[in-house]
C-alpha positions in Angstrom: 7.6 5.2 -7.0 6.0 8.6 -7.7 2.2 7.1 -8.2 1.6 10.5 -10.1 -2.6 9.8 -9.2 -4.4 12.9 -9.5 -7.6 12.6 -7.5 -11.0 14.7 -8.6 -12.5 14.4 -5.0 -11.8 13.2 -1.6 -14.3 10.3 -2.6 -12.1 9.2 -5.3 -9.0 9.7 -2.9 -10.9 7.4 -0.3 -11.7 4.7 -2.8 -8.2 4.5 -3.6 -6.8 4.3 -0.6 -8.9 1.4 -0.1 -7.8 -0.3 -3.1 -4.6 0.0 -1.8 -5.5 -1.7 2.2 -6.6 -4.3 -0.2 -3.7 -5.3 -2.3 -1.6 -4.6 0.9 -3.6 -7.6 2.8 -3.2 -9.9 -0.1 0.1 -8.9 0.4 0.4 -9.9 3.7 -1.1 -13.1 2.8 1.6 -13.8 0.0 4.1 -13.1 2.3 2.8 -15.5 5.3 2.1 -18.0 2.8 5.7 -17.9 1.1 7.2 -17.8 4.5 5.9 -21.1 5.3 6.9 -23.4 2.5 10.1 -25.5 3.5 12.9 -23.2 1.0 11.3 -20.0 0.5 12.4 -17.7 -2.8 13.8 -15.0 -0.9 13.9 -12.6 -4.0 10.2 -12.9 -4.3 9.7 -12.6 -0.5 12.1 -9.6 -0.6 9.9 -8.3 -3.4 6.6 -9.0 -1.9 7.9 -7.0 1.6 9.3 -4.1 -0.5 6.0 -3.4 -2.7 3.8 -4.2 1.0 6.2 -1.2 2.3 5.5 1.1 -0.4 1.6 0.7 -0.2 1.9 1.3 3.3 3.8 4.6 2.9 1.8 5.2 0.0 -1.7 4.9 2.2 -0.2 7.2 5.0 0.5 9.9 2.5 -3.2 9.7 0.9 -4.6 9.4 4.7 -2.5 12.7 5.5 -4.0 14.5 2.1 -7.2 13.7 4.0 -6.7 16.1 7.0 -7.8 19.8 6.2 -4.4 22.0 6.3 -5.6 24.3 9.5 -2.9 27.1 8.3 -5.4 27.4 5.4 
């Protein structure tokens, strides 16, 4: 997972990160929805949760490359 993105602007950083809350609600959605049939695959529910993990960690680092470094 090393999502080597190289961003021009903060605009482009924004619009990604937003891409991302998006695919990580769908994910949410996936994962309610699998959780509620009557036998579950529990490799793709263990899948879904992994990738819906790294897009969260993945949006925290971007949010934190929004704050201006005050050491600068």
């Amino acid at each position: 997972m090393g999502g080597g993105f190289v961003f021009e602007n903060e605009s482009e950083l924004r619009a990604r990160i937003v891409e991302m809350q998006s695919e990580h609600q769908a994910l949410e959605i996936a994962i309610h929805t699998l959780q509620e049939v009557a036998a579950p695959d529990l490799f793709a529910l263990r899948r879904l949760k992994k990738r819906k993990l790294q897009l969260k960690d993945a949006i925290a680092r971007m949010r934190s490359r929004l704050i201006p470094d005050l050491n600068a």
